[in-house]
C-alpha positions in Angstrom: 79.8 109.2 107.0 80.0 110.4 103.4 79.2 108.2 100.4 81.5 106.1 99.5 82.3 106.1 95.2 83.6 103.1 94.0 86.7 103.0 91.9 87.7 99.5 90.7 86.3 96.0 90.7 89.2 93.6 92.3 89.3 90.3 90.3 91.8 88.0 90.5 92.3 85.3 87.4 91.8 81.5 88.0 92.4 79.6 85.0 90.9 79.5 81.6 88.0 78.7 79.0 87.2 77.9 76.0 84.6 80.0 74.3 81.9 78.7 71.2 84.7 79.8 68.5 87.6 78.2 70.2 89.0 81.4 71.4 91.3 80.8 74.8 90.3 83.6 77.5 91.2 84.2 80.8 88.4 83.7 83.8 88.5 86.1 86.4 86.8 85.7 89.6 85.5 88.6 91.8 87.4 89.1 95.1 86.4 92.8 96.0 86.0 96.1 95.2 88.8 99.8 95.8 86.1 102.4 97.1 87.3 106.2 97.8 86.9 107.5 101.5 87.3 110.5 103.3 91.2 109.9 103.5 92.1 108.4 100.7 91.2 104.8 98.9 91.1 101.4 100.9 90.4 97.9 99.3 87.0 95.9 100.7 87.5 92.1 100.3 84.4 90.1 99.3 84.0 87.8 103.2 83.9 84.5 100.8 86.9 85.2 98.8 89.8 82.1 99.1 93.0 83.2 97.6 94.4 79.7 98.5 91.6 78.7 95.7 93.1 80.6 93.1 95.6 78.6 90.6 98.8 79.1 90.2 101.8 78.0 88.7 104.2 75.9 90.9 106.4 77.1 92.8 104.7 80.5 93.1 103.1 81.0 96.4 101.2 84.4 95.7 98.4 85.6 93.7 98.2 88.7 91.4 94.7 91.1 91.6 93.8 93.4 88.6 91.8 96.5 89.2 89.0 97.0 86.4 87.1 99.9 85.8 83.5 99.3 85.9 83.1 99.6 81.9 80.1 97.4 82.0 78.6 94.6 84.3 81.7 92.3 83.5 84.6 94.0 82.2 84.1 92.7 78.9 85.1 89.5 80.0 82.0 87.0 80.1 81.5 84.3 83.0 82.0 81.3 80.9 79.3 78.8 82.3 80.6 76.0 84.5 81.6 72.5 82.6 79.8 69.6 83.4 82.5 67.6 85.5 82.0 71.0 87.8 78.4 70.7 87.8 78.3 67.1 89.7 74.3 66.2 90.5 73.8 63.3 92.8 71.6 60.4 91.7 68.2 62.4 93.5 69.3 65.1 91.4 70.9 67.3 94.1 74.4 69.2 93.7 77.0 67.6 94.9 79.8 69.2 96.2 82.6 68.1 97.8 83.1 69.6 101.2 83.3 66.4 103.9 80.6 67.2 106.2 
């Protein structure tokens, strides 16, 4: 099997943040990657990728992914850190999360 060259990062946009000068940008989570093969390009999904997790507006019942090329380690776009109402730590200082198991 020949290597396989990698042509776009797949991310798909899930809402927005704030950043330290009050700036509005768009986040973008990871959800796979377009590699070239022997005939032609596929698309590999990332196994933990949810596109029912993704927002959207109502109504809409799909989700749109952008192809990036691999400029630098994130597109130019930052991972803004997570707010604290997403960071929820139970009272022995564990995460919480909300999964019901």
């Amino acid at each position: 099997m020949a290597k396989q060259e990698k042509l776009f990062t797949l991310k798909a946009k899930n809402g927005t943040y704030t950043t330290s000068a009050g700036e509005e940008k768009p986040n973008y989570v990871k959800c796979g990657v377009v590699l070239k093969g022997e005939y032609g390009p596929y698309i590999m999904f990332d196994k933990t990728f949810n596109p029912a997790g993704i927002e959207t507006d109502p109504g809409r019942n799909g989700i749109f992914i952008s192809m990036f090329k691999d400029d630098d380690q994130n597109n130019g776009t930052p991972t803004p850190p997570r707010s604290p109402q997403q960071q929820r730590v139970t009272p022995t200082g564990d995460p919480e999360d909300d999964l019901a198991f």
